[in-house]
C-alpha positions as CSV (number, residue, x, y, z in Angstrom):
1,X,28.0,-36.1,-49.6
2,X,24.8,-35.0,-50.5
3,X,22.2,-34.5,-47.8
4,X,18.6,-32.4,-47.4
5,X,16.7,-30.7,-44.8
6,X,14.8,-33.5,-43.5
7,X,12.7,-34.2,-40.1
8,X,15.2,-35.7,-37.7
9,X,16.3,-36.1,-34.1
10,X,19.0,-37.6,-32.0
11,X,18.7,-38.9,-28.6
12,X,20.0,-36.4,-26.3
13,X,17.8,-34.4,-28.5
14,X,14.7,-36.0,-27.9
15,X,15.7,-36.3,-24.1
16,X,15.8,-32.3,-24.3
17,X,12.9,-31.6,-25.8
18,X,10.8,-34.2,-23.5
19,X,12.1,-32.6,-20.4
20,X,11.8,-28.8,-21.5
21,X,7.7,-30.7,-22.6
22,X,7.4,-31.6,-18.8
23,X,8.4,-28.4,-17.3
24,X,5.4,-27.1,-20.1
25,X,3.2,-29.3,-18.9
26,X,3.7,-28.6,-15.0
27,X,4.1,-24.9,-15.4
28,X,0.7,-24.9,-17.2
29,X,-0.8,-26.9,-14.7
30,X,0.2,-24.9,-11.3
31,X,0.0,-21.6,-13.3
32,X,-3.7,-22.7,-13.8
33,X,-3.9,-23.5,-9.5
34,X,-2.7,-20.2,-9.1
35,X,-4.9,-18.7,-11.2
36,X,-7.9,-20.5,-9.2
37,X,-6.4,-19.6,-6.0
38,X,-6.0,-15.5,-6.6
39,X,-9.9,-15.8,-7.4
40,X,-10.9,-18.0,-4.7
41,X,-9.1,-15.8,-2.1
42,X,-10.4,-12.8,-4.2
43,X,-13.9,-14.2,-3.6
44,X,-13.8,-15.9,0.0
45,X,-11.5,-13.0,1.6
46,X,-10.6,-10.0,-0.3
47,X,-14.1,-9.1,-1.8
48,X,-16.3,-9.2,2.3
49,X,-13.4,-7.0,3.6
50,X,-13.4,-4.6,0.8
51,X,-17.2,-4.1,0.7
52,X,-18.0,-3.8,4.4
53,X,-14.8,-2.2,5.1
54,X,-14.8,-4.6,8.1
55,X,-11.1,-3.9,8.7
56,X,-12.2,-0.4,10.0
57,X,-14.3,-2.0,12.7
58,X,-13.7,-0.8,16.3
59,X,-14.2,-3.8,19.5
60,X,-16.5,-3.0,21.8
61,X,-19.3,-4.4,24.2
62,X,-22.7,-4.8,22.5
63,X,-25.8,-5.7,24.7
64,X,-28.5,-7.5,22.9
65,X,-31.9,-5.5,23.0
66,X,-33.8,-7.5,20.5
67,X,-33.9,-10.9,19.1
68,X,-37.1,-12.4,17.3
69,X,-37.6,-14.4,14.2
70,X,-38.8,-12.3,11.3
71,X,-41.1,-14.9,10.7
72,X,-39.3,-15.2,7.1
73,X,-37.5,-18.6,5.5
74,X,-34.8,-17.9,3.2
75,X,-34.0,-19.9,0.6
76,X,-30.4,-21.6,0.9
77,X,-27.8,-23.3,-1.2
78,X,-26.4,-26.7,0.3
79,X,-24.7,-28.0,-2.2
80,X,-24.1,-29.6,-5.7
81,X,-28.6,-29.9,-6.3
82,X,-29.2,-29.6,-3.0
83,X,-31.3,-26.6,-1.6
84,X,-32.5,-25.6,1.9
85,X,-33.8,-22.8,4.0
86,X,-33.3,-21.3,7.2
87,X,-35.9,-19.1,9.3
88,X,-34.3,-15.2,9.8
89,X,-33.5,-14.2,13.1
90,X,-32.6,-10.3,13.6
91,X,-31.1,-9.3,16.6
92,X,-30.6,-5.4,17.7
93,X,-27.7,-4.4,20.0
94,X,-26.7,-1.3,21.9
95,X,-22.8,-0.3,22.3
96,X,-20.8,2.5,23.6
97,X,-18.1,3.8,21.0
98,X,-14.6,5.3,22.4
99,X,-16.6,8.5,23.9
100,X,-18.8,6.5,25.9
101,X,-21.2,7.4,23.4
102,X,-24.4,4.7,23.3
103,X,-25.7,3.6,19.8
104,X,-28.2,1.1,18.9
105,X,-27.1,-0.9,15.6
106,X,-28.0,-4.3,13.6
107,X,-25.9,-7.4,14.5
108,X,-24.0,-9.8,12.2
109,X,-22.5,-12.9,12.8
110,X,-19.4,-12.3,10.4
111,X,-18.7,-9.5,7.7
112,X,-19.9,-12.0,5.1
113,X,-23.2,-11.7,6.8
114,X,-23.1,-7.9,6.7
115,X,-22.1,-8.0,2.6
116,X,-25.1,-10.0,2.3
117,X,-28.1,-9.0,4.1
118,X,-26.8,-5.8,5.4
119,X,-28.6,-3.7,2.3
120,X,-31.7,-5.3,2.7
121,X,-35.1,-4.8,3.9
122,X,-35.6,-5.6,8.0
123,X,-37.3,-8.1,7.5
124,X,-34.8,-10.2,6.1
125,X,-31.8,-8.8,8.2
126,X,-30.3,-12.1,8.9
127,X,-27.9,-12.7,11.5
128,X,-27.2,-16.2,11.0
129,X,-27.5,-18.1,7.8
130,X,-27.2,-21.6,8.7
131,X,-27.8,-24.0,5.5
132,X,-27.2,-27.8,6.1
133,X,-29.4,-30.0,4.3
134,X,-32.3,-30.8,7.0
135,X,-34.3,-27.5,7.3
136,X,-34.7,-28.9,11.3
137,X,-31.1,-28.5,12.0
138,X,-31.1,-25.3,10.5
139,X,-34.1,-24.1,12.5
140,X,-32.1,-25.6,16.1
141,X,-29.2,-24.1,15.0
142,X,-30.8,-20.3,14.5
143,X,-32.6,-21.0,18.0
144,X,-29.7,-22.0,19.9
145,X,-27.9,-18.6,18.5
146,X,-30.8,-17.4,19.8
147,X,-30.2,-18.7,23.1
148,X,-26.5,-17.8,23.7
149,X,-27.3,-13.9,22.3
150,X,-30.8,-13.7,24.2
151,X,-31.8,-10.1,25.3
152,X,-30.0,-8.7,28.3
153,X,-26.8,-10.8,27.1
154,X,-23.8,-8.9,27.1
155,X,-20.5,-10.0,24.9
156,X,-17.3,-8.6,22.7
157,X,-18.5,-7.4,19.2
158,X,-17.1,-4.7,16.7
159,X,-18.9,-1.9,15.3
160,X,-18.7,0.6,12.1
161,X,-17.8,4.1,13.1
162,X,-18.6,5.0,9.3
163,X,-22.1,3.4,10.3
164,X,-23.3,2.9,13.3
165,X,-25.8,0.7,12.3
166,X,-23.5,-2.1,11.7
167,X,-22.4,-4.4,13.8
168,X,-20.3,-7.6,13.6
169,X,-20.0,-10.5,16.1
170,X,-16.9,-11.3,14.6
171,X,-14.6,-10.9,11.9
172,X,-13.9,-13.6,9.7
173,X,-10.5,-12.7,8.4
174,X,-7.7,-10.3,9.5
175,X,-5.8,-7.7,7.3
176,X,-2.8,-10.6,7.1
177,X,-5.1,-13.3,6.1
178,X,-5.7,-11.0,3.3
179,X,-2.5,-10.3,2.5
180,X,-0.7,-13.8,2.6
181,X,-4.1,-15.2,0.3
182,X,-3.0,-12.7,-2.2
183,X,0.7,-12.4,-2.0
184,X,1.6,-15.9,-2.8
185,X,-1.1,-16.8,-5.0
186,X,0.1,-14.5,-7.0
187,X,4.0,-14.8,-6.9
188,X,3.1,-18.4,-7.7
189,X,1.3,-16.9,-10.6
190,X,4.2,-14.8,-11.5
191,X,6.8,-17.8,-11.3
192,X,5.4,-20.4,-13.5
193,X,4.3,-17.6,-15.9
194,X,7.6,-17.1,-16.3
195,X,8.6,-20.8,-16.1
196,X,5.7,-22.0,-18.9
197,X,7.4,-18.8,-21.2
198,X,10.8,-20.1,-20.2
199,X,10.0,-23.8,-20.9
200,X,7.9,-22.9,-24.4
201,X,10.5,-21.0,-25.7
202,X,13.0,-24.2,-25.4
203,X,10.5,-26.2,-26.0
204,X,10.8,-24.3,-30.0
205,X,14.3,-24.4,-29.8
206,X,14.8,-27.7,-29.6
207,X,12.5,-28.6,-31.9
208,X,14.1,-26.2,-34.5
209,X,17.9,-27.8,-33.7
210,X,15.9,-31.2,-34.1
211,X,14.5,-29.8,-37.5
212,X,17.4,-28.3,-39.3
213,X,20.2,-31.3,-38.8
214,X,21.3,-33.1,-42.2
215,X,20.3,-36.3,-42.8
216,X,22.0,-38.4,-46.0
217,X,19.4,-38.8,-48.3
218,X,18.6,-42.4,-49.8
219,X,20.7,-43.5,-52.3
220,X,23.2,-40.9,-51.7
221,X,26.8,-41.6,-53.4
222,X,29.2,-42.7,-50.1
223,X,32.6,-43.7,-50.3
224,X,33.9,-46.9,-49.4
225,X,37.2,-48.0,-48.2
226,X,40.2,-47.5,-50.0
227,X,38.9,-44.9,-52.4
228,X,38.4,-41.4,-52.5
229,X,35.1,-40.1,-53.4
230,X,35.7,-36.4,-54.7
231,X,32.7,-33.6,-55.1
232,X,30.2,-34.0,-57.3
233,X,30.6,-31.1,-60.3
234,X,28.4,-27.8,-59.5
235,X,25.2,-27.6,-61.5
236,X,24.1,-31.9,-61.1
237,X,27.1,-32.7,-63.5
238,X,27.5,-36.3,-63.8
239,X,30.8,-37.6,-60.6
240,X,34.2,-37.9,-61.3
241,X,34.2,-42.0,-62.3
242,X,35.2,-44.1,-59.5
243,X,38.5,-46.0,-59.8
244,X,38.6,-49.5,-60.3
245,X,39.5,-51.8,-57.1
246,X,43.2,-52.7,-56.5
247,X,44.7,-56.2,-56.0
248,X,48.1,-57.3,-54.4
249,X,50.4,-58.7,-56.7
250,X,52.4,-62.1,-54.7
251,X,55.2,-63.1,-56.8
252,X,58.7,-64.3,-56.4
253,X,59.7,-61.8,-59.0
254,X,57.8,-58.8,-58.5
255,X,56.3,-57.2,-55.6
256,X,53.6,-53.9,-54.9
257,X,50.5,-53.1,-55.9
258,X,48.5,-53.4,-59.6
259,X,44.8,-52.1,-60.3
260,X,42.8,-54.8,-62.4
């Protein structure tokens, strides 16, 4: 029988290849959340630690000295086109390190604060950085931080003993915080990486099983019942010819089989 390299597939075949697809599909998909996660907690957690070095921070007490409004408004992100502002509030504090040793520094609400304003000119020193859409509530909100930190108000805060100058109320997120962010983020990475390679990889051999199986051509020569159909001669030779059909002979006299 004579058959060609043709385009074909089976079922089982197709049902392999659609499922090995899927996997593709997913594997792309959550390797692409991964991927978005490792920079988000890159962004959000990893980069405020490493710049302030806020996991070096020592607690302490820190006594408020100074707190007045700079008398500047900083401009302020709220959203998708929305934009705010915020008046600046610096605060001063005084602390005692492990020697009993008294330094005056710059207070931050978080590290965050500290990795943005902590460069920058006194005058826009900002503690807080309070952005909601109504520039009133962000105004309350400085002056009731205000308030609760007023001079001659004493409360738990951690210091830089790199820089004595800098000074966090709190710290936004712990060594494990960083570590957790990062470590399965990025063994999720790791696994469908290797699941998309796996499933792509199948993904072509199927396709190449489904590609390569023999299909009869139309209008090949196929035998029929009752007769042997022998090779076609080598080099497009015309077939052996086919024999003619037999017939039962039913007689009293004779008995068998006779070709017509």
């Amino acid at each position: 029988m004579r058959s060609n390299m043709r385009t074909c597939s089976t079922a089982g075949g197709r049902r392999a290849h659609g499922r090995y697809t899927c996997y593709f599909i997913v594997a792309w998909i959550m390797l692409g959340c991964c991927l978005g996660a490792m920079i988000t907690c890159g962004v959000i957690i990893v980069k405020p630690i490493h710049e302030t070095n806020s996991l070096a921070f020592k607690g302490t007490t820190c006594t408020t000295t100074a707190a007045n409004l700079t008398g500047e408004d900083i401009d302020c992100k709220c959203g998708k086109d929305c934009h705010s502002e915020y008046p600046c509030l610096r605060m001063t504090v005084s602390y005692a390190d492990e020697d009993g040793t008294t330094y005056s520094g710059v207070l931050f609400e978080s590290d965050k604060r500290l990795m943005h304003d902590g460069h920058r000119d006194e005058d826009v020193q900002c503690v807080t950085a309070p952005c909601d859409r109504s520039r009133r509530d962000n105004k309350d909100q400085v002056l009731e931080f205000q308030d609760t930190y007023n001079v001659g108000e004493s409360y738990s805060c951690l210091y830089n003993p790199d820089n004595t100058k800098q000074v966090l109320l709190k710290r936004l997120f712990t060594w494990n915080d960083m570590f957790h962010s990062m470590l399965w983020s990025t063994l999720g990475f790791v696994f469908f990486s290797a699941l998309l390679v796996y499933s792509l990889i199948k993904c072509n051999s199927e396709r190449a099983k489904m590609c390569t199986m023999p299909v009869a051509s139309p209008g090949a020569q196929t035998a029929q019942p009752g007769h042997f159909l022998p090779p076609p001669y080598p080099g497009g030779q015309t077939a052996y010819p086919q024999p003619p059909p037999y017939s039962v002979i039913d007689s009293k006299d004779e008995k068998g089989f006779t070709f017509n």
